[in-house]
C-alpha positions as CSV (number, residue, x, y, z in Angstrom):
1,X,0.0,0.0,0.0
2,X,3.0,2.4,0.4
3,X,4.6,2.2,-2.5
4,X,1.2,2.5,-4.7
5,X,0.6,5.6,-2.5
6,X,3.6,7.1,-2.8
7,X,3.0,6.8,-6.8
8,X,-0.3,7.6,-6.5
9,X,0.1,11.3,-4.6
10,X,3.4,12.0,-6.7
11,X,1.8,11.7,-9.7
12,X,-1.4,13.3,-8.7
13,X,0.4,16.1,-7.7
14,X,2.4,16.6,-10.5
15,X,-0.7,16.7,-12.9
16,X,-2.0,20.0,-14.0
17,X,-4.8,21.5,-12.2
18,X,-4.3,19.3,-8.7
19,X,-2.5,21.5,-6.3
20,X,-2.2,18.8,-3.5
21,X,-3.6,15.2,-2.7
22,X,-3.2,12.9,0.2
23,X,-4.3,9.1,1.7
24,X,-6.5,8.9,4.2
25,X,-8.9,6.2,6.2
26,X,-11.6,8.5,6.6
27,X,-13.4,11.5,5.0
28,X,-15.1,14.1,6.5
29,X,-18.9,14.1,7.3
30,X,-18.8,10.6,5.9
31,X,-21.2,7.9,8.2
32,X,-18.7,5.2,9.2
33,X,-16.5,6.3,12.2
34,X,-13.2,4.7,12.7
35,X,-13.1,4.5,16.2
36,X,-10.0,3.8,18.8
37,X,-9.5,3.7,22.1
38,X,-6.7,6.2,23.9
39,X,-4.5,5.6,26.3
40,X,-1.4,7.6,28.0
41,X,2.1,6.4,28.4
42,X,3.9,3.5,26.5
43,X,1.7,0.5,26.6
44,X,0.3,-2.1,28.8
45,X,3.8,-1.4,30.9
46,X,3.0,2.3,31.8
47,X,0.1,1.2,34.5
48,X,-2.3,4.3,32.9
49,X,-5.6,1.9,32.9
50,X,-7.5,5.4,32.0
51,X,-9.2,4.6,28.6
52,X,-10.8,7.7,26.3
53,X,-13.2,6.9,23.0
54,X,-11.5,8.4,20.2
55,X,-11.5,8.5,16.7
56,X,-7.8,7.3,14.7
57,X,-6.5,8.5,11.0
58,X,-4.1,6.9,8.8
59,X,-3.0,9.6,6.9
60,X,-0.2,10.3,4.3
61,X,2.2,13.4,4.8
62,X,0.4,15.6,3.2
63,X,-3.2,15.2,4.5
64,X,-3.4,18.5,7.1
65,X,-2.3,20.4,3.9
66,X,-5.0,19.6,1.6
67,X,-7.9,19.6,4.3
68,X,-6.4,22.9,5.5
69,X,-5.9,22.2,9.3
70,X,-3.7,24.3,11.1
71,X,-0.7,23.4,13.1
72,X,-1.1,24.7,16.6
73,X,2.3,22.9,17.9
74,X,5.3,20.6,16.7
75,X,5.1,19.2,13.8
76,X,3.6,16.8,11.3
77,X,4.6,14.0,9.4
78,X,7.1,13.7,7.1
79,X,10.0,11.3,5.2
80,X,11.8,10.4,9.0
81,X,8.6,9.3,9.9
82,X,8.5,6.3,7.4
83,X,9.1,2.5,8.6
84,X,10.3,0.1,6.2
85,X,8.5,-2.5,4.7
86,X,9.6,-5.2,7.4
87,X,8.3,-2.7,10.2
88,X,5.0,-2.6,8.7
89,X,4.5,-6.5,8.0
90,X,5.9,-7.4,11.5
91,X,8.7,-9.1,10.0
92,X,11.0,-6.7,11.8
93,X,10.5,-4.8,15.0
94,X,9.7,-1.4,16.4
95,X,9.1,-0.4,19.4
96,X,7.0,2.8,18.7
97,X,5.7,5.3,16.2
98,X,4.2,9.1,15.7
99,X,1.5,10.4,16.0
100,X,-0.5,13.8,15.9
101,X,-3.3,14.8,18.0
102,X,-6.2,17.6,18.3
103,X,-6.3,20.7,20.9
104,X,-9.0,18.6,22.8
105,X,-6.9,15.7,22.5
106,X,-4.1,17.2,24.2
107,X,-5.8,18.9,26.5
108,X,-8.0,16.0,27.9
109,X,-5.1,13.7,28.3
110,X,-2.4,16.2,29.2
111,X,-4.2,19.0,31.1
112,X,-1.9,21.9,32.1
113,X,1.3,20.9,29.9
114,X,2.3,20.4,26.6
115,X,0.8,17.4,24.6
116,X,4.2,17.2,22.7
117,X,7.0,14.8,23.6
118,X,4.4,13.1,25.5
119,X,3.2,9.0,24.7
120,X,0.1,7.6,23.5
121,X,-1.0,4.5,22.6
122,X,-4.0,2.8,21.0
123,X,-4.7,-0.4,22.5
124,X,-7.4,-1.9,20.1
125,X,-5.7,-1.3,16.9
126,X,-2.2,-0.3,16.8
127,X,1.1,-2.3,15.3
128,X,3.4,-0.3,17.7
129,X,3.4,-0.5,21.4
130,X,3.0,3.2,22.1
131,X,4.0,6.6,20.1
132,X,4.9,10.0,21.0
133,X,3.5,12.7,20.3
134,X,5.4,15.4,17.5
135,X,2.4,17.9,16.6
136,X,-1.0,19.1,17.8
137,X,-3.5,20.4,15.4
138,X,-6.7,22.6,15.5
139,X,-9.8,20.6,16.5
140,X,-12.4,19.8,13.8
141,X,-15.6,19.1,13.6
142,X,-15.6,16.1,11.7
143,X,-19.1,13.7,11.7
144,X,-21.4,16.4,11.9
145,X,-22.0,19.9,11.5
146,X,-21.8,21.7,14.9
147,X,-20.6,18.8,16.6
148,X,-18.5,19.2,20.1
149,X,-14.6,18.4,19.7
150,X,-14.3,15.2,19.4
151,X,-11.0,13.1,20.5
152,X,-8.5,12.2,17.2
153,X,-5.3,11.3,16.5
154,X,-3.7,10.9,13.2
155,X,-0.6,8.1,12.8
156,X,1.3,8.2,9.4
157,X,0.4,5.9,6.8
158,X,3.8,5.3,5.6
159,X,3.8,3.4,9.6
160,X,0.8,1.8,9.7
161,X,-1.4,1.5,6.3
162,X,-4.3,-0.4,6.0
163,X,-7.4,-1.6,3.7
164,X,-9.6,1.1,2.2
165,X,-8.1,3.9,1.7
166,X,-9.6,7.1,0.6
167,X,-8.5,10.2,-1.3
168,X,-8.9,13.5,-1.0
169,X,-7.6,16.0,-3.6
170,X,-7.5,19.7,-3.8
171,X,-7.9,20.8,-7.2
172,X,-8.9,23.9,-9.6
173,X,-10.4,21.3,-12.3
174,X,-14.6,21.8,-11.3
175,X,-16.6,19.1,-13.3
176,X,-13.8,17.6,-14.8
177,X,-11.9,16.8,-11.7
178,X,-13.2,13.4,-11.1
179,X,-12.4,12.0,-15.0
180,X,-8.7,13.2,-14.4
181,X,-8.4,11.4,-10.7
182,X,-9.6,8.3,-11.8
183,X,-6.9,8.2,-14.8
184,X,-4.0,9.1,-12.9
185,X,-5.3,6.1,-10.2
186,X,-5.9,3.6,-13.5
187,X,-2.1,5.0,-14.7
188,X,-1.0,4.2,-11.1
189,X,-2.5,0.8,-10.9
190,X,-4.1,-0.6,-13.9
191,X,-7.6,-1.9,-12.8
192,X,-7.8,-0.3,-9.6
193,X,-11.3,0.7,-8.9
194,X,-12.6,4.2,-7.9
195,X,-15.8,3.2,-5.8
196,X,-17.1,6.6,-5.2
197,X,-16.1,10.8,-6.3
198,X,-17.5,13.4,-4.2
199,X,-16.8,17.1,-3.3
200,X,-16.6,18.7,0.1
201,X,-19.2,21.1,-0.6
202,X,-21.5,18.1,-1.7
203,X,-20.8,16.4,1.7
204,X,-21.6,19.3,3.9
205,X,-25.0,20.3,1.6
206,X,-26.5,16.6,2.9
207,X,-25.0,16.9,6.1
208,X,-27.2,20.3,6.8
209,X,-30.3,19.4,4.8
210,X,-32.2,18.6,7.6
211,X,-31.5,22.0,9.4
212,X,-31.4,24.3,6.7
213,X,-35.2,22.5,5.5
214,X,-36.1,23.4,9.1
């Protein structure tokens, strides 16, 4: 999955009329969730048994770019970030990751101090036994209009990439976005299948039909 993503976003990004694109396990305002559990410290050996519901991203380097959320502290992901092929299929191992987390994230877990240089870990899904925290970002509402902050944290995809993926892309094409996407994926990747094209603005119209009909 990280070598065809690596194509994928290079090429995309190198086509006229995309300015940016990026992988991603989850789109905004979409129905399905991917939820995680959040824990403090470095694993099952920290003795933290506090638990928080959260919500996890696998995201490529350039995904706060293209949504447009903002950098509050640290950093985000980048090529040091990257394990090797052997990391990611458990053939060779590594003891712990990245991660990036929202203002209520950091706040609820690490009230009164900086979130950054701190551990987390995921105890339900994650290949690493804990990761430390290089970057906060600005909280977004994420599942629904006007929502309260919810908890996420974003790991890199180039550490732990998994099935579905989804892309976003930030482009000055209009109506004829979709046609290009879908032959730069098809150059990529002969055969591989774009399931579904949608714009932002498309996703937020049905999220606020029922209160803008009211």
């Amino acid at each position: 999955y990280v070598e065809w993503s690596d194509r994928l976003v290079e090429r995309l990004q190198s086509t006229p009329g995309i300015a940016r694109a990026a992988i991603t396990t989850q789109v905004p305002l979409a129905p399905e969730p991917y939820p995680a559990t959040l824990a403090r410290g470095r694993g099952k050996a920290a003795g933290d048994d506090v638990r928080w519901p959260g919500v996890s991203h696998h995201v490529t380097d350039g995904y706060f770019g293209v949504m447009q959320i903002g950098l509050v502290s640290g950093r985000t992901f980048g090529p040091g970030d990257r394990f090797t092929p052997e990391q990611i299929n458990h053939v060779s191992k590594v003891d712990h990751g990245v991660a990036v987390v929202t203002e209520t994230t950091a706040h609820l877990l690490w009230p009164g101090t900086t979130a950054v240089g701190q551990s987390i870990w995921l105890p339900d899904i994650d290949n690493v036994a804990w990761r430390e925290v290089v970057g906060v970002v600005e909280d977004i509402q994420f599942h629904a209009v006007g929502e309260s902050p919810a908890l996420h944290v974003f790991v890199p995809w180039t550490q732990f990439s998994t099935g579905n993926p989804r892309l976003v892309v930030r482009s000055s094409l209009g109506a004829t976005a979709a046609a290009t996407v879908r032959h730069v994926v098809d150059s990529v990747e002969p055969g591989t299948r774009v399931d579904n094209v949608t714009t932002l603005g498309a996703l937020v119209a049905r999220a606020t039909t029922q209160s803008r009909f009211t």
